[in-house]
N, C-alpha and C positions, 0 to 999 in steps of 0.2 A: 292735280285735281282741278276740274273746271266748274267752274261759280254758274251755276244757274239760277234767275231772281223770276222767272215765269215758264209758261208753253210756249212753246213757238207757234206761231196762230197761222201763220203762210208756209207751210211744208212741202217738199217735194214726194208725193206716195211714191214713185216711183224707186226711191231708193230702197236697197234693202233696211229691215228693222233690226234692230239689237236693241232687247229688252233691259228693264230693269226692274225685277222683281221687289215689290215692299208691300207688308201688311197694310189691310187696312187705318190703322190706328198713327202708324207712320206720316202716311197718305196725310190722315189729319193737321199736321205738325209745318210750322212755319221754317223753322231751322231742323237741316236734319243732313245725314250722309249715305249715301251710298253706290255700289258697286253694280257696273253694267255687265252681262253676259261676256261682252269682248275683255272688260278687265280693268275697261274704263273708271275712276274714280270721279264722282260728281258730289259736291255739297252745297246745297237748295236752301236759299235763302230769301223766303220765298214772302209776297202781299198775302195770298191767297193759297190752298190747298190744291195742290196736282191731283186730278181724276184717272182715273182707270182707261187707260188706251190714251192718254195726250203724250204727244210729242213734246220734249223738254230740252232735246238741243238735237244741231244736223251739223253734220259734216258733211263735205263734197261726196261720200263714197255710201252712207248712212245717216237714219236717222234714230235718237235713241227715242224708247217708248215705256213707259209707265205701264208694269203688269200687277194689278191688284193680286194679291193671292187670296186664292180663296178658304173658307174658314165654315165652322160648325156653324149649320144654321137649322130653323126647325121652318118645313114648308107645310104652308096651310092650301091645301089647292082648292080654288074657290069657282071653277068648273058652274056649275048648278046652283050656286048662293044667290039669293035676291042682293041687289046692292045692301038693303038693309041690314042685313048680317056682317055683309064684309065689312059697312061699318061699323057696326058693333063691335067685330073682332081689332080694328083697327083703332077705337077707341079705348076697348079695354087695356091694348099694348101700349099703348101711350098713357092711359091712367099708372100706369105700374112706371111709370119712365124708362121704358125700352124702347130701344131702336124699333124701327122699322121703315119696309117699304114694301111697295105691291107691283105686280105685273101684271099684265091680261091675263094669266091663268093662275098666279098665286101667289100669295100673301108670305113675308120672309122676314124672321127677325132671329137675330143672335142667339141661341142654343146655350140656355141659359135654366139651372133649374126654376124661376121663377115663371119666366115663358112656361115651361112645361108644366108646371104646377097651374098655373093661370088658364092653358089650355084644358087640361086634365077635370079642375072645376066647372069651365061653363062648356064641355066637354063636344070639341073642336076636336075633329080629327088632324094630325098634324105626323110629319116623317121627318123626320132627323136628315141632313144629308150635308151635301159641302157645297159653298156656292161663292161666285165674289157677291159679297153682298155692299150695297149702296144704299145707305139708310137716308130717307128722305126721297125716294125718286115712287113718284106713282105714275103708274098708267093705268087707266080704268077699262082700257079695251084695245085687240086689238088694231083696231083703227083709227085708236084717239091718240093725240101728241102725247109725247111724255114730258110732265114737269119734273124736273130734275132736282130740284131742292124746294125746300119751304117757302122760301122768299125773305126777305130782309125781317119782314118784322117779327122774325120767326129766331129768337136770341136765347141760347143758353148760358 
């Protein structure tokens, strides 16, 4: 088994990738184990939480990569909403203490009967589907940078 305690931050793209698939909730976790595509065994002991697409270790031939799996989520598409709304839907999800996060074209949180019952009452149309979801990452527009997390002062 090989000990990984971060991502690799200077990677070679050029190598082929070999994935390693793990739930989101995993992803979370400072101590954890698991299996690459090739059969590789890795246990991650880890400062910080591995994201979705980082490099976590390279070989001369490869490099391995972190694949979220994706999971029930309810997408609110926010197309034609004034900002105002979208923040209103984005506050009511956080009033309930649910995940969330938003993209240029629509708003995603955990597929949860409360989301849905929350939706249902201030009555948001919303579609069930399956996505890697990143709870914490907003972008407000196409063209605007994406902030990927809350920020420090931001502690559960």
């Amino acid at each position: 088994m090989i000990l990984v305690n971060a991502p690799v931050v200077i990677f070679d793209p050029a190598l082929s990738v070999i994935e390693l698939r793990a739930e989101r909730r995993t992803l979370m976790k400072r101590l954890w184990r698991g299996v690459a595509a090739d059969g590789t065994e890795f246990g991650f002991e880890l400062d910080g939480p591995l994201k979705h697409r980082d490099t976590f270790f390279q070989s001369s031939t490869a490099r391995y990569v972190i694949v979220q799996e994706e999971e029930p989520v309810l997408e609110v598409l926010i197309g034609d909403l004034p900002a105002s709304a979208t923040a209103g839907i984005g506050w009511a999800v956080g009033n309930l203490h649910l995940e969330f996060s938003s993209e240029a074209t629509r708003l995603l949180t955990p597929d949860e009967p409360a989301a849905r019952q929350l939706f249902d009452r201030i009555q948001i149309n919303y579609l069930p589907t399956i996505a890697v979801f990143r709870p914490g990452r907003f972008k407000r527009s196409v063209s605007a940078p994406l902030v990927d997390e809350l920020g420090p002062s931001h502690k559960h």
